[in-house]
GUKOL-403336 format. One record per residue: x negated, y, z of N, C-alpha, C in turn; residue number from 1. Coordinates in Angstrom, 2 decimals. Layout:
+---------+---------+---------+---------+---------+---------+---------+---------+---------+-----+
:     n_u :     n_v :     n_w :    ca_u :    ca_v :    ca_w :     c_u :     c_v :     c_w :   i :
+---------+---------+---------+---------+---------+---------+---------+---------+---------+-----+
:       X :       Y :       Z :       X :       Y :       Z :       X :       Y :       Z : NUM :
...
+---------+---------+---------+---------+---------+---------+---------+---------+---------+-----+
***
This chain:
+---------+---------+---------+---------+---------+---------+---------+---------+---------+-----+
:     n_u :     n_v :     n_w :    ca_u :    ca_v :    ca_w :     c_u :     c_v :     c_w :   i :
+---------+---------+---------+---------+---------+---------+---------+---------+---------+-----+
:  -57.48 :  160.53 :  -15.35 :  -58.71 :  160.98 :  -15.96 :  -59.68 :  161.31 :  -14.82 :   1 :
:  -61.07 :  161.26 :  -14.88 :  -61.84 :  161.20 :  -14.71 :  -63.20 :  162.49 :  -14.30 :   2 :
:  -63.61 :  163.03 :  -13.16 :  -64.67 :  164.33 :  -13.94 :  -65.96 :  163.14 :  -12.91 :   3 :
:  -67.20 :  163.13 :  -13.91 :  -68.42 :  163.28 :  -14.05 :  -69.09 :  164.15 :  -14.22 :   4 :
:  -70.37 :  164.11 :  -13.11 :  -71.26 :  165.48 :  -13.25 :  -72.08 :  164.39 :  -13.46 :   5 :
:  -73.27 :  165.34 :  -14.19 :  -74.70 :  164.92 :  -14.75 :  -75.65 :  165.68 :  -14.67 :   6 :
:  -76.43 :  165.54 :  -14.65 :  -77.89 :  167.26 :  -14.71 :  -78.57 :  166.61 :  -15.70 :   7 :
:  -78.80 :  167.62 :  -16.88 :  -79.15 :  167.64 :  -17.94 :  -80.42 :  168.79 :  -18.02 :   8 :
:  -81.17 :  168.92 :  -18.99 :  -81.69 :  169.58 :  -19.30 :  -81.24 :  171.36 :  -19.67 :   9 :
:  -81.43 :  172.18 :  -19.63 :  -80.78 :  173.18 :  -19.68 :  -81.06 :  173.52 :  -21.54 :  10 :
:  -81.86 :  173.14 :  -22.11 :  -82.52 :  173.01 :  -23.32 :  -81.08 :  171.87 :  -24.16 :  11 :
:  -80.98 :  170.80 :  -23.34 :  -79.81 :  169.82 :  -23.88 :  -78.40 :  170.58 :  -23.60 :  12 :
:  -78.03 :  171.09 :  -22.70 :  -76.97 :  171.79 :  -22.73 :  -76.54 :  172.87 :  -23.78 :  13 :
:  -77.63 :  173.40 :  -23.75 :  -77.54 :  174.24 :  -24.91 :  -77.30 :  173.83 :  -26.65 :  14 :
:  -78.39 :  173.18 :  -26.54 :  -78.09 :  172.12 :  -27.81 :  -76.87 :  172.05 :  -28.18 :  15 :
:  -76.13 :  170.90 :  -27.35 :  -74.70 :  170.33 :  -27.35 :  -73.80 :  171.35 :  -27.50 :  16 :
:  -73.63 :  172.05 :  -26.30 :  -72.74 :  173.88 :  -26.13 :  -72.99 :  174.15 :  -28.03 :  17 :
:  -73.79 :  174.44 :  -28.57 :  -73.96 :  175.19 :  -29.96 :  -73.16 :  174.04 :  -31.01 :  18 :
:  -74.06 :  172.91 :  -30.61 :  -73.53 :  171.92 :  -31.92 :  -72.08 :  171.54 :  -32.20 :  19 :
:  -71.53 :  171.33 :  -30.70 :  -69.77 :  170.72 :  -30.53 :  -69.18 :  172.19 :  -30.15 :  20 :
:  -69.36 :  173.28 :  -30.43 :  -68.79 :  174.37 :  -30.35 :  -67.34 :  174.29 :  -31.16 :  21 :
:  -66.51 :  174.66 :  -30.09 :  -64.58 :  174.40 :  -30.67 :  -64.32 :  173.32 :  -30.99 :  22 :
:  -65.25 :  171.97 :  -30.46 :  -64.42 :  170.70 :  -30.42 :  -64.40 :  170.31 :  -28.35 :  23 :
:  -63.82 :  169.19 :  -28.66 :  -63.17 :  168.61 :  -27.36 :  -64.72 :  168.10 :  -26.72 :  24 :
:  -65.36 :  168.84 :  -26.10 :  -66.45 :  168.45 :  -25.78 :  -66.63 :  166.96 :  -24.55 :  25 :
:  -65.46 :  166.91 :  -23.61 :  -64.72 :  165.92 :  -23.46 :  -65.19 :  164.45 :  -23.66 :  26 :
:  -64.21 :  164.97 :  -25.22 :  -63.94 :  163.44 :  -25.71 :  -65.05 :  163.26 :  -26.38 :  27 :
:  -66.00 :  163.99 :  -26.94 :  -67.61 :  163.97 :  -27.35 :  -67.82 :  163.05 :  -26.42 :  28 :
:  -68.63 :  163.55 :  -25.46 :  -69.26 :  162.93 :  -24.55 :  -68.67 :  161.83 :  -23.83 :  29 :
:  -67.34 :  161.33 :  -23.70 :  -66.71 :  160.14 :  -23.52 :  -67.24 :  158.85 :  -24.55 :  30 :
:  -66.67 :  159.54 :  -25.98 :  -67.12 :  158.72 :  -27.03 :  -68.93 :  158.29 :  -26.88 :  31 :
:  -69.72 :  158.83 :  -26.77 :  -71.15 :  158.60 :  -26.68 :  -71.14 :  157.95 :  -25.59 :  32 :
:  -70.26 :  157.62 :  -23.99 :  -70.91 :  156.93 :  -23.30 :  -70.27 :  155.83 :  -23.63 :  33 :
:  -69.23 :  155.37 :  -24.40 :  -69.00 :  154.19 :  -24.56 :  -69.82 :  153.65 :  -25.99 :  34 :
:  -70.13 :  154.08 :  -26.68 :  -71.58 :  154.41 :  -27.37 :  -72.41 :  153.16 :  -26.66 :  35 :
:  -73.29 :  153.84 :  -25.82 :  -74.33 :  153.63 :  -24.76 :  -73.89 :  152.62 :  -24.00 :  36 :
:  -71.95 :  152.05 :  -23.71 :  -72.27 :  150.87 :  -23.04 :  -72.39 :  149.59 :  -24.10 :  37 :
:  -71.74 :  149.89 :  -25.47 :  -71.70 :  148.95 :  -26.23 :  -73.19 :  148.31 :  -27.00 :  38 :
:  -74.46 :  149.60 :  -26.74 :  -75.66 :  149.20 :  -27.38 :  -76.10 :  148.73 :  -25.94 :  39 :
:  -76.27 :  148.97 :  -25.46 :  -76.52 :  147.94 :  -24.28 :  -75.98 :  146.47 :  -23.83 :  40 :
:  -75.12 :  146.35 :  -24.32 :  -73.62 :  145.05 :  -24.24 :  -74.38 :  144.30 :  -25.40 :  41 :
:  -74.87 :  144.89 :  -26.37 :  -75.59 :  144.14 :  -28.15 :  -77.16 :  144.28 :  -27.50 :  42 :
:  -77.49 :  145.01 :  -26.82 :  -78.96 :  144.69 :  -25.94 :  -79.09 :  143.43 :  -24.93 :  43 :
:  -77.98 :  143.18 :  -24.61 :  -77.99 :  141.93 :  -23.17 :  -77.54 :  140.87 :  -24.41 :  44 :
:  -76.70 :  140.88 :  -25.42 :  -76.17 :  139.81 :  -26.13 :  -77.43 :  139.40 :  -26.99 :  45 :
:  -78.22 :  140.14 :  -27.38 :  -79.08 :  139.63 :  -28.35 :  -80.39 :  139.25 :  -27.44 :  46 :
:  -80.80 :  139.45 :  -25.91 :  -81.88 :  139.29 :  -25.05 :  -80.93 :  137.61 :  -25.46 :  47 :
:  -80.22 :  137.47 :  -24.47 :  -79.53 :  136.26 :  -24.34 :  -79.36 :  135.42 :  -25.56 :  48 :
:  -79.26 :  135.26 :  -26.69 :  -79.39 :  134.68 :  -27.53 :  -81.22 :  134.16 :  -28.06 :  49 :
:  -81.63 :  135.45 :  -28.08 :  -82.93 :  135.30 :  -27.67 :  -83.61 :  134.25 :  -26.85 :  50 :
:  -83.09 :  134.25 :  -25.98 :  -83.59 :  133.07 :  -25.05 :  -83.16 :  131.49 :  -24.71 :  51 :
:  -81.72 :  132.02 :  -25.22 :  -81.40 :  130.49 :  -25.81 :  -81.72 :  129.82 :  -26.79 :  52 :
:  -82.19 :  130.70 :  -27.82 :  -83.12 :  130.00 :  -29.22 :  -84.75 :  129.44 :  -28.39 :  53 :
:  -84.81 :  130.20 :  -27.82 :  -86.52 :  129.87 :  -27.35 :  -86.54 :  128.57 :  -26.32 :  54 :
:  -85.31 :  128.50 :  -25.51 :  -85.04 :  127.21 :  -24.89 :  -84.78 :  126.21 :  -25.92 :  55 :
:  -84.20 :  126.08 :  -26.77 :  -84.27 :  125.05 :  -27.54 :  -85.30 :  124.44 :  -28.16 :  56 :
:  -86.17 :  125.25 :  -28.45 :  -87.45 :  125.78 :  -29.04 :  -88.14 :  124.71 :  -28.39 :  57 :
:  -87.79 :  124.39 :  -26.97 :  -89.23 :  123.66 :  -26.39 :  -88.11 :  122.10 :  -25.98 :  58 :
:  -87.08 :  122.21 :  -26.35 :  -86.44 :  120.80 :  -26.12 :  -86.37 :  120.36 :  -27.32 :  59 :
:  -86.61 :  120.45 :  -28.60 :  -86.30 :  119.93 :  -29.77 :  -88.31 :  119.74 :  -29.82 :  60 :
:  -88.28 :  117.87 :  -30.78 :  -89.37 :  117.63 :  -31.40 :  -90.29 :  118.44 :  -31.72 :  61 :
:  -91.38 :  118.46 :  -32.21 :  -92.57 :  119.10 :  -32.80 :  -92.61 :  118.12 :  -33.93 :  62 :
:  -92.67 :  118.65 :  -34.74 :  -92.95 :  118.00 :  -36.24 :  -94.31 :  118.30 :  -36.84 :  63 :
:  -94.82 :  117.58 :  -37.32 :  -96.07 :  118.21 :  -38.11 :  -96.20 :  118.73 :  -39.88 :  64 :
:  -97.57 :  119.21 :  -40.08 :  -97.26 :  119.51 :  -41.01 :  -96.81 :  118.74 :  -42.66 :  65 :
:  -97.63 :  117.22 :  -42.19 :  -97.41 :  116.71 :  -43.12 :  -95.67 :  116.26 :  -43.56 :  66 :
:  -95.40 :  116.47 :  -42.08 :  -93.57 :  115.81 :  -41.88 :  -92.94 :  117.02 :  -43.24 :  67 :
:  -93.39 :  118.16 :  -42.76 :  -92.83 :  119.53 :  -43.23 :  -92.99 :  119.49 :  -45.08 :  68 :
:  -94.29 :  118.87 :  -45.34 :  -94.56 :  118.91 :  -46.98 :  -93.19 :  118.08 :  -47.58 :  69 :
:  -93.76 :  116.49 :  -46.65 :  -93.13 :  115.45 :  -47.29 :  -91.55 :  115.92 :  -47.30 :  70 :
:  -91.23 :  116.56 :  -46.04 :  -89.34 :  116.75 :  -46.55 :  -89.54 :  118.19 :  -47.64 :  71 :
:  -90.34 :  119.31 :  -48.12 :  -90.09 :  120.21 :  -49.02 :  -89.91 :  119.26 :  -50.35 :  72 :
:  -90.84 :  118.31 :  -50.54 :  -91.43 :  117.22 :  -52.25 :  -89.96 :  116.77 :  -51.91 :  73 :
:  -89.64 :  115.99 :  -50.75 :  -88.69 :  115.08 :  -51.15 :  -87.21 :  116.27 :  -51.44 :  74 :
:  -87.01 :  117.46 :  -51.54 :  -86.17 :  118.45 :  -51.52 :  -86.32 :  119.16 :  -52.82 :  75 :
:  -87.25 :  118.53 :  -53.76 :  -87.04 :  119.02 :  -55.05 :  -87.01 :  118.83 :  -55.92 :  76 :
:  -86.23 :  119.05 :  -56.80 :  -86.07 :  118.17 :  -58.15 :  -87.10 :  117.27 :  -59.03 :  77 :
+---------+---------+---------+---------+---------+---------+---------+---------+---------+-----+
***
């Protein structure tokens, strides 16, 4: 196991100290930083997807609009 120091707000300490009062303050704050790496991990996964849609974006055709009517008419009963 592990000790991490941090400097916090003395206003946030307090906070926390009141709210997780008689739990494992610990494993609180363990749990929240793996929290924080996993929205970040879904922050880099979705940038990256992001940008692989937008690369495609400029290697695939341009169609126009009339292309766009004629395949909706020809798509309906």
């Amino acid at each position: 196991m592990s000790t991490v120091n941090f400097s916090v707000p003395d206003k946030v300490k307090d906070l926390f100290n009141a709210t997780f009062a008689h739990k494992n303050k610990s494993a609180i704050i363990a749990e929240l930083m793996l929290e924080a790496v996993e929205r970040e991990n879904q922050a880099l996964r979705r940038t990256d997807a992001i940008d692989r849609i937008l690369a495609r974006r400029d290697t695939k055709p341009s169609i126009t609009e009339e292309e766009i009517r004629t395949a909706r008419e020809k798509g309906r009963p």
